[in-house]
C-alpha positions in Angstrom: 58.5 177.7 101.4 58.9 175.7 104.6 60.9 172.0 103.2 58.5 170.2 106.1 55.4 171.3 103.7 57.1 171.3 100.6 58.4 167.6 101.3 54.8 166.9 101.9 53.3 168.2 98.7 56.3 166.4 96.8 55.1 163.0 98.6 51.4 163.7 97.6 53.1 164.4 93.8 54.1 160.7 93.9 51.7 159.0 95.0 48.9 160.6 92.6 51.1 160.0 90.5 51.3 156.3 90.8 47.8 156.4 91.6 46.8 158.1 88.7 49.4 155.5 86.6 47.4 152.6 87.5 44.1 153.8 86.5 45.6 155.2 83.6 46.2 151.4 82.3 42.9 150.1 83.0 41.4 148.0 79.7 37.6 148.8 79.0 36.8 150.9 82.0 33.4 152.2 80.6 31.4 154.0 83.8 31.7 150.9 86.0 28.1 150.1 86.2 28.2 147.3 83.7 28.3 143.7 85.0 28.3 140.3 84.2 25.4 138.5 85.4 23.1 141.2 87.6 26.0 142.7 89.3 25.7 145.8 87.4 23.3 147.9 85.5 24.0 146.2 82.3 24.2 142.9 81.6 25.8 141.7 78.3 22.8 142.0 75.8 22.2 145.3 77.6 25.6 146.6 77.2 25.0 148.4 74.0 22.3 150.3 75.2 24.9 152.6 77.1 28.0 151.9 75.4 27.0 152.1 71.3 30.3 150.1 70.1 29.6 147.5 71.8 26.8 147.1 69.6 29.7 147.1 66.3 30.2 144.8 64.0 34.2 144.0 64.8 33.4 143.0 68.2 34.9 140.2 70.4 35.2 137.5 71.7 34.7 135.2 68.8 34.4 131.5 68.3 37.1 130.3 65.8 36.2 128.0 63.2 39.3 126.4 61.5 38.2 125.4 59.1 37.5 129.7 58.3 40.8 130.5 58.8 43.4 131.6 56.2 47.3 130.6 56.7 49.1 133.2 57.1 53.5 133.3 57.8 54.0 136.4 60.2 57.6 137.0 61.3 58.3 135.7 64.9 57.2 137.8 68.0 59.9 139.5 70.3 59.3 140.1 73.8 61.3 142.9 75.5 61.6 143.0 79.8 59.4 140.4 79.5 61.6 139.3 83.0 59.2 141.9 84.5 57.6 140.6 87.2 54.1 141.3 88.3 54.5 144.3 91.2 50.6 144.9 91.9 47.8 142.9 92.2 43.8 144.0 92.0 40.3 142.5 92.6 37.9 145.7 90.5 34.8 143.6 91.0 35.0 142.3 87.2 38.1 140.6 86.6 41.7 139.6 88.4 44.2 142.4 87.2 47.8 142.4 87.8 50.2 144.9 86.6 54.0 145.4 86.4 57.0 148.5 87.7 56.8 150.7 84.6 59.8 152.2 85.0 61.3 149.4 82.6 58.3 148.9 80.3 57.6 145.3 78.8 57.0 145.5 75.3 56.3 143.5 71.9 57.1 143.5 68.6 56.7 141.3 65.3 53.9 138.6 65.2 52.7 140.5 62.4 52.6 143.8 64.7 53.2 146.8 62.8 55.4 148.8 65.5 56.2 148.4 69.5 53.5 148.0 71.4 53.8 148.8 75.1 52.4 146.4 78.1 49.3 147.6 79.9 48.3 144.8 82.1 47.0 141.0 82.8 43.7 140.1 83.3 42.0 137.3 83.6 38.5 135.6 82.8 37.1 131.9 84.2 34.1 130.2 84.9 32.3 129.1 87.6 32.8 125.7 86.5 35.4 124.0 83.9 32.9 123.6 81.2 33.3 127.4 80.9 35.2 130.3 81.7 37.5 131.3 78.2 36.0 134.2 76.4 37.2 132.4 72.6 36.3 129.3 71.8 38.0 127.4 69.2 35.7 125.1 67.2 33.0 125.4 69.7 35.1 124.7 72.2 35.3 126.4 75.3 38.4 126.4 78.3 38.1 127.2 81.9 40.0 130.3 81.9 41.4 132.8 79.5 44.5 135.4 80.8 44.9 138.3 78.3 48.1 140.4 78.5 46.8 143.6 76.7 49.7 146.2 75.2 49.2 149.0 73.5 50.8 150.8 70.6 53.8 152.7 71.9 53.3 156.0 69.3 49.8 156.3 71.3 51.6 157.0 74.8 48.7 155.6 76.7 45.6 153.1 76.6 42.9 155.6 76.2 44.1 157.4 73.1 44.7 153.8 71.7 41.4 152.8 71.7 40.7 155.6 69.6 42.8 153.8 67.0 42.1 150.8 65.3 45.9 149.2 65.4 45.8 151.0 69.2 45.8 147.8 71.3 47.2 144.4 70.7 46.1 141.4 73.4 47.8 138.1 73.8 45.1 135.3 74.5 46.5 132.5 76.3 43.9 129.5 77.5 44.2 127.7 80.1 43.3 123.6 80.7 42.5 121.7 83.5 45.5 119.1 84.5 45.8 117.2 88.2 48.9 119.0 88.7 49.1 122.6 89.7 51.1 125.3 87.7 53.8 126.0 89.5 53.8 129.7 87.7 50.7 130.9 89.1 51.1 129.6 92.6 53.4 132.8 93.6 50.3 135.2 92.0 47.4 132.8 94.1 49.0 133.5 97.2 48.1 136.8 97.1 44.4 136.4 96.3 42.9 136.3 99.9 44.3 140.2 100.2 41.8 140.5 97.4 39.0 138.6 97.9 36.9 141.7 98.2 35.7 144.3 95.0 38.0 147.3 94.6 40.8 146.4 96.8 44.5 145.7 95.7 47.7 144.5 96.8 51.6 145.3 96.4 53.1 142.4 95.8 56.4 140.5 95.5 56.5 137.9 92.5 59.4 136.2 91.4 57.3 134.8 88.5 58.5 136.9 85.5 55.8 137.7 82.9 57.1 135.1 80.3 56.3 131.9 81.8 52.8 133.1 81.8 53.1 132.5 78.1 52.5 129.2 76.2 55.3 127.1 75.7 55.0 127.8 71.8 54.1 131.1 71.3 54.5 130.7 67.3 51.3 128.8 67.0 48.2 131.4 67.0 45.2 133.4 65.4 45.0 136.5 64.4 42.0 139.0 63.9 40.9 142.2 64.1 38.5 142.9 66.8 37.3 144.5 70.2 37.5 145.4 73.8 35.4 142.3 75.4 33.9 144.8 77.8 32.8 148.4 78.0 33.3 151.0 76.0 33.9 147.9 73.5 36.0 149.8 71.4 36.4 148.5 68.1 40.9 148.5 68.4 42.4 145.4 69.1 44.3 143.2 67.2 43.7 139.7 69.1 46.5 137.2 69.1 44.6 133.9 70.4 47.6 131.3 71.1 46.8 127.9 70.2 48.5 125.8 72.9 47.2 126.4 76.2 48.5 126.8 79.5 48.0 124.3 82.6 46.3 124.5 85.5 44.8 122.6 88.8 41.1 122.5 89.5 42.2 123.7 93.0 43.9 126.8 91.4 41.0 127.5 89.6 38.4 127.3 92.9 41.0 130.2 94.4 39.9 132.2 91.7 36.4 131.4 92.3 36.0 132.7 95.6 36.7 136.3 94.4 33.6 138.8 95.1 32.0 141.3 92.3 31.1 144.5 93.4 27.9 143.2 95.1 29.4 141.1 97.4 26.7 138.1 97.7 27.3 137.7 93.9 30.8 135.6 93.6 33.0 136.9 90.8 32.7 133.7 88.2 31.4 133.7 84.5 33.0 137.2 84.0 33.1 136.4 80.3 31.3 137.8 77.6 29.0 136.1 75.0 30.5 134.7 71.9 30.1 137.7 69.2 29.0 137.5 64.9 32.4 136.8 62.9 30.7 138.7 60.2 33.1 139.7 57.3 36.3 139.4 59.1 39.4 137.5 57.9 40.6 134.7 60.8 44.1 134.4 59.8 45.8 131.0 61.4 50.1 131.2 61.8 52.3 128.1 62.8 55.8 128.4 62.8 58.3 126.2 64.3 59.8 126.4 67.9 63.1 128.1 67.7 66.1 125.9 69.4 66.8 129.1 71.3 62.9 128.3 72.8 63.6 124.9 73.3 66.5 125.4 75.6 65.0 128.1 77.7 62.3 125.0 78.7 65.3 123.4 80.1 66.0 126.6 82.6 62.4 126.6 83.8 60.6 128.8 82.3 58.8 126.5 79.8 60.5 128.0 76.8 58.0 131.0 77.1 59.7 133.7 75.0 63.3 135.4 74.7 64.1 138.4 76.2 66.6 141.2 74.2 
């Protein structure tokens, strides 16, 4: 074979293949006409018209009454690679997604976790004002936005066989409040956000923010419960990890995120949360441990004390 055309069809190898990677961790993909707030086909109390899970009885978000919850003492969570910085950067018309190089996967373990579970991507959800945005409350109480860094279970190899599997996924909450001084974390990610500002386009991007000081400064304070996808296919197979101590950030930051479009373009991506779901039977299991000194001191080398990498 000619090396010209045989370098050619190696090149197109690569890139489907990274093509076909990123898609490959997408997080409740469902046919893409679903929407938030007439955007779509579907709105929420439509959803389970098309997708019949989302219509289960384990489904999420929840709102978290304390006073429901049942201590619980789960070992501590380790975070591997979690130095990883965000590479990629999308706008898919329902949320802000960023994602990481693979090659060097970030993964957790412990927190109660039963095996390694693999890191798929960050999303996030926010409102169009601060009263709103969070997908959890937490005694009726809602935040302005809510980031969730979904994983799934390594043994599955990828996210859609996990969702097949009730332990398949596990998503870190973190929640996010309003403070007069920006986070100095984010700012890197923000600047990227006017590459996005349109539906279905991404970015390459260069972050020297690694993935742990997106993280709370305690990460040993949280709730744990069985639960759902928060949008289609709302597959019944995530264990939620909702951290109790939230993250910072600036009203200014916030409006950034605000002027991000949805797939119709006169309809400004904001509110892309979903309504508050029946706890029915489920067990809300509440877990405070102390911050380890080897925490403490990473908050002195500015990163906030957000997690240990091994």
């Amino acid at each position: 074979m000619n090396p010209c055309i045989l370098n050619i069809l190696c090149l197109m190898v690569c890139i489907f293949s990274q093509v076909r990677g990123r898609v490959h961790y997408g997080y409740g993909r469902g046919k893409e006409h679903w929407g938030y707030h007439g955007e779509g086909n579907y709105d929420p109390e439509d959803w389970s018209e098309e997708y019949k899970s989302c219509g289960g009885k384990m489904q999420s978000p929840i709102n978290i009454d304390t006073c429901d919850t049942i201590w619980d003492h789960f070992d501590h969570f380790s975070f591997h690679h979690y130095k990883q910085t965000p590479v990629h950067i999308e706008n898919n018309g329902h949320t802000l997604k960023l994602e990481v190089d693979y090659r060097n996967h970030p993964r957790i373990k412990g927190g109660g976790l039963e095996g390694i579970y693999d890191f798929a991507n960050l999303h996030f959800h926010w409102g169009s004002n601060s009263s709103l945005g969070s997908e959890h409350s937490i005694d009726g109480k809602f935040y302005p936005m809510e980031a969730h860094l979904v994983h799934y279970k390594s043994e599955y190899k990828d996210v859609d066989t996990a969702v097949l599997h009730p332990d398949g996924l596990a998503v870190l909450s973190v929640l996010f409040e309003v403070t007069p001084k920006d986070n100095k974390f984010l700012a890197p990610i923000l600047k990227s956000l006017n590459k996005v500002e349109k539906a279905q386009t991404d970015e390459d991007i260069t972050s020297s923010v690694p993935l742990r000081a997106l993280l709370p400064r305690n990460h040993n304070k949280y709730f744990r419960y069985s639960g759902s996808l928060t949008t289609p296919t709302c597959n019944e197979a995530v264990i939620w990890t909702v951290f109790t101590t939230p993250v910072h950030i600036s009203e200014e930051q916030l409006e950034m995120f605000r002027r991000l479009r949805t797939l119709n373009d006169s309809i400004p991506l904001t509110d892309n949360f979903r309504p508050l779901q029946e706890v029915n039977s489920r067990r809300i299991y509440r877990v405070e441990r102390e911050l380890e000194l080897k925490n403490a001191i990473g908050a002195k080398i500015g990163y906030g004390g957000q997690g240990v990498d091994h």
